[in-house]
C-alpha positions in Angstrom: 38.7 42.9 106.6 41.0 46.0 107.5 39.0 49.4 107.8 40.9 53.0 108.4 40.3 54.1 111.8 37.7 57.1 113.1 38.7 60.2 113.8 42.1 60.0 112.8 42.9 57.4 115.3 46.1 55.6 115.6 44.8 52.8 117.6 43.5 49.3 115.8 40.4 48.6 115.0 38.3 46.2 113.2 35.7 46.3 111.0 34.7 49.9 113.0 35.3 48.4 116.4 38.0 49.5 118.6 39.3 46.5 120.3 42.4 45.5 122.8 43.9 42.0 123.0 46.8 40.5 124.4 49.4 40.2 121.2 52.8 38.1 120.8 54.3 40.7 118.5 53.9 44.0 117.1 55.6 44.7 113.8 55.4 48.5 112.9 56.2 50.4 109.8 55.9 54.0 110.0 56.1 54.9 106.9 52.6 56.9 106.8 51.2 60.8 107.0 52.6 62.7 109.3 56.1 60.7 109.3 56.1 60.1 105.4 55.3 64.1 105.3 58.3 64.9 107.1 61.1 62.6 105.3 59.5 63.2 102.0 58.7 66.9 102.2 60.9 68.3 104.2 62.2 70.7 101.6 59.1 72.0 101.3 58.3 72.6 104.6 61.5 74.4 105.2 60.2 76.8 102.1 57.2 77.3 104.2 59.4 78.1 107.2 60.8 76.3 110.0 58.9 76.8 113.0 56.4 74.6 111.0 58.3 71.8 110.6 59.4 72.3 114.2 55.8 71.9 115.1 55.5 68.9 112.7 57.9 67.2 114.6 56.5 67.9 117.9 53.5 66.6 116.5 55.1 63.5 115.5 57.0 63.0 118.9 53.4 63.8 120.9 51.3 61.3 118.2 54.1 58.4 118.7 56.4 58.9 121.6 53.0 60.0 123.9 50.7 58.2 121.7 51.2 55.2 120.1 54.3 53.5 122.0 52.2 53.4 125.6 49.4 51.0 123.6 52.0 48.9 121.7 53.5 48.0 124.9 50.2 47.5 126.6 48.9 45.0 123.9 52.2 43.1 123.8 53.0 39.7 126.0 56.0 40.1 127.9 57.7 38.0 125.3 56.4 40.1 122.7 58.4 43.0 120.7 58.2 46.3 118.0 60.0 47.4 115.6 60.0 50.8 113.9 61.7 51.5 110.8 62.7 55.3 110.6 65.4 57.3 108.3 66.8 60.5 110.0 66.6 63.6 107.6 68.7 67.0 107.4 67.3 70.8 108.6 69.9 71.5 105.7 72.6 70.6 103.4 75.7 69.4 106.5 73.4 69.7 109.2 71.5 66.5 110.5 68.3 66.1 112.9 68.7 64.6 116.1 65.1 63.6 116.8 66.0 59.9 116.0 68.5 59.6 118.2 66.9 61.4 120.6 64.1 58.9 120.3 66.2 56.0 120.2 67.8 57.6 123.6 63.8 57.9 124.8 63.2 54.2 124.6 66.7 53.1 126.1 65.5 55.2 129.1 61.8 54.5 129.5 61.6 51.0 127.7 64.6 49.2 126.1 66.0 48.7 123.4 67.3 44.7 122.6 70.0 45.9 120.1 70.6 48.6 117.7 69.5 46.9 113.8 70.2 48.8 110.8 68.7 48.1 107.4 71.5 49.2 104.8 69.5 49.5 100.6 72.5 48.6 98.6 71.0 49.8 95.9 70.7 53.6 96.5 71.4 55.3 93.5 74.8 56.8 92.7 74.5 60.0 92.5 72.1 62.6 92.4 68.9 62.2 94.3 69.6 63.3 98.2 73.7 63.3 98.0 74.7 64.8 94.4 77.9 65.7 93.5 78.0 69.2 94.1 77.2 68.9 97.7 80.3 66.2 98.5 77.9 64.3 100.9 77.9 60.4 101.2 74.6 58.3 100.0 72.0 58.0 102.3 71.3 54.5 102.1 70.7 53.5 106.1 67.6 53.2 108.1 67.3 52.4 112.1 65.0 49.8 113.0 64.2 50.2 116.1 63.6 47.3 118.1 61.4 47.6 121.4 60.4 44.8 124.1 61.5 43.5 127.3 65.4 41.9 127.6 63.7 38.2 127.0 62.1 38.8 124.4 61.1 36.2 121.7 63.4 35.8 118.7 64.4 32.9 117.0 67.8 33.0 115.2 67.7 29.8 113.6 65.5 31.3 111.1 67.3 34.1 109.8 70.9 32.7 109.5 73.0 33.7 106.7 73.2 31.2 103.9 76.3 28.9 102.7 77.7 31.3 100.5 77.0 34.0 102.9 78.8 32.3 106.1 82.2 30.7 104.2 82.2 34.5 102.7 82.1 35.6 106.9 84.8 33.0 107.1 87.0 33.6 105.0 86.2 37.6 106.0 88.0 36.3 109.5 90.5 34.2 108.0 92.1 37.2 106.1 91.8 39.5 109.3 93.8 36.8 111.5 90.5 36.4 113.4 90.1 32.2 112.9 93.6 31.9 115.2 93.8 32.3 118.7 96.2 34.0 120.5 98.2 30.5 120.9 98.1 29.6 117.7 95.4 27.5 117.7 93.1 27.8 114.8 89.6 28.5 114.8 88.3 27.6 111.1 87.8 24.2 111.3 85.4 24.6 114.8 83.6 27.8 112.5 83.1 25.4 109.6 82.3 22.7 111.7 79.0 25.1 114.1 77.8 26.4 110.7 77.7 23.1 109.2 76.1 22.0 112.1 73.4 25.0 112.4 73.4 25.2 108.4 74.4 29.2 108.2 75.9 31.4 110.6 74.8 34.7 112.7 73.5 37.6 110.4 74.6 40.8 111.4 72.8 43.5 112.8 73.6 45.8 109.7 70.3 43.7 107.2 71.6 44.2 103.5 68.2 44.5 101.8 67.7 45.9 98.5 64.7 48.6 97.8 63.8 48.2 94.0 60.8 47.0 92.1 62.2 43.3 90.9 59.5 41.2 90.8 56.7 43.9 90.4 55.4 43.6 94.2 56.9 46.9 96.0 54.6 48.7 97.2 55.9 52.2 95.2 54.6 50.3 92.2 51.2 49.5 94.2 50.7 53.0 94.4 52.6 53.8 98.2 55.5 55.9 98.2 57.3 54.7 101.1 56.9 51.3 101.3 59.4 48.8 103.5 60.8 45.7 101.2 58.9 42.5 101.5 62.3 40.9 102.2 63.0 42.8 105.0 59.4 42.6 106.4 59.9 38.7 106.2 63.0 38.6 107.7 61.7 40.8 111.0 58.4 37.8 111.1 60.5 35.4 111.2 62.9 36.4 113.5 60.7 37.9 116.4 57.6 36.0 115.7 57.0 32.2 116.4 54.9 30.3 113.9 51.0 30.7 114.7 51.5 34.3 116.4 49.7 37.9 116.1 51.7 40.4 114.5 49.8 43.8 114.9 50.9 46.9 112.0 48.2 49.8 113.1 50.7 51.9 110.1 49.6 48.6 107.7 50.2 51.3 104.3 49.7 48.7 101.6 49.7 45.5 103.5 53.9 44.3 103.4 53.4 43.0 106.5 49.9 41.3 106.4 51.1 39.1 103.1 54.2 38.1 105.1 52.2 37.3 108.2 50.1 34.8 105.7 52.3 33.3 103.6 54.6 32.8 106.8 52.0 31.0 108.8 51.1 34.0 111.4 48.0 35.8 112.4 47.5 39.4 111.5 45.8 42.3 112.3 46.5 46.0 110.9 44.4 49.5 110.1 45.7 52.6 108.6 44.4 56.1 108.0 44.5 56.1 104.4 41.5 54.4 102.5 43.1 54.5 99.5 46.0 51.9 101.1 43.5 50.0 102.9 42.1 49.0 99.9 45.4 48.0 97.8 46.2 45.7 101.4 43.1 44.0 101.4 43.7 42.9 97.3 47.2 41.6 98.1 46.1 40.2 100.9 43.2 38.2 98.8 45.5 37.8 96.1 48.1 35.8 98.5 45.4 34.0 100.0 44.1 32.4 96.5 47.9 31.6 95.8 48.4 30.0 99.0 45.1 28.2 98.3 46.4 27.1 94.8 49.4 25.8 96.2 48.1 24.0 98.9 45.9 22.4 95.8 48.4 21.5 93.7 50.8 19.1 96.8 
């Protein structure tokens, strides 16, 4: 179903054939080559010198600022929105990269941006890995998504309201910070309770608190790609800025996250990606989910 593209093209195809459509939504994770190169090696490209990684990032900005952007928001509706999930990374120990903010900055001039969204991994480890002790640094557990597409774009927050637990916990978050009384006096907890009874959860924030591990065996670091996005989060971002029956497009597709969420959540996918290797673990998942939704639908 899903073929790598020619030539090391970024643009989707099918089964060989280039093609261009008019899609709802385009849900992106660019967690592949170049990108993955950079965030995951960029200690070893600063032993190889950095005018190299310099020109790795211009690369980057020239494959996906003057590259790939310009056809995500051809092929989109006007309704239609992307999302890119990207971690900023350090020239060295205290000293920070701007390009992400810089590109963040791009797309508030030249597109626009609906909101700033964050997806915070509670789970980082502790210590060691990129902040250990020694170095006195924070963890790095916080990733932009950046979210593209005109001002009226399609989402649909009914879907991704926080649960019960969730919205008395915002509650009672406001209660003990004087927020549920007005400047009269008048109390505000009982018309709280009474809208997220009503709408059965309240407004998730723009900070997404999604863990990265392996529970359940279906990340994709155990299906053999190393930077993966979490099923969860992938699901939330469907079914937020995609209406049942929609196109998601992912030309970065990696193992296939987003094609099993489109399935299972009732959406129509299309994706590519220049690594064979990942092409082929998407297309198993992608069967395997297919044969568990037939199963399902068998056994009601």
């Amino acid at each position: 179903m899903f073929k790598a593209p020619f030539d090391g093209q970024v643009l989707i195809d099918i089964e060989g054939e280039k093609f261009s459509i008019t899609l709802p939504v385009a849900l992106f994770n660019m967690y592949t080559g170049l990108v993955k190169e950079i965030e995951g090696g960029v200690s070893g490209a600063m032993d190889r010198g950095r005018a190299d990684l310099h020109d790795r990032l211009r690369e980057w900005w020239a494959l996906i600022v003057e590259g790939v952007i310009p056809e995500v928001r051809r092929i989109l509706k006007p309704t239609g929105s992307a999302v890119f999930i990207l971690q900023p990374n350090s020239e060295k120990v205290g000293k920070i990269r701007g390009w992400l903010w810089e590109f963040m900055a791009w797309v508030c001039r030249e597109w626009n941006m609906v909101q700033d969204v964050w997806w915070w991994n509670f789970t980082a480890l502790p210590c060691g890995g990129a902040a250990p002790r020694e170095r006195g640094l924070l963890r790095p557990s916080v990733k932009a998504c950046v979210w593209m597409g005109e001002s009226n774009c399609f989402r649909d927050q009914e879907q991704v309201l926080l649960s019960r637990g969730k919205w008395h916990e915002t509650i009672q978050n406001a209660k003990r910070r004087g927020l549920d009384t007005a400047p009269s006096g008048f109390t505000k907890t009982y018309k709280m309770l009474s809208v997220a009874e009503e709408r059965g959860g309240v407004t998730p924030f723009n900070l997404l608190p999604v863990a990265n591990n392996n529970r359940g065996g279906t990340s994709a670091g155990l299906l053999g790609h190393g930077a993966g996005t979490p099923s969860v989060l992938v699901n939330w971002w469907v079914r937020y800025i995609t209406p049942l029956g929609g196109v998601i497009a992912d030309p970065f597709m990696g193992s296939g996250t987003t094609a099993v969420a489109a399935l299972k959540l009732g959406r129509h996918f299309y994706g590519c990606d220049i690594n064979s290797e990942y092409v082929g673990i998407a297309n198993k998942r992608i069967e395997k989910a297919r044969l568990e939704m037939a199963q399902l639908s068998f056994s009601v």
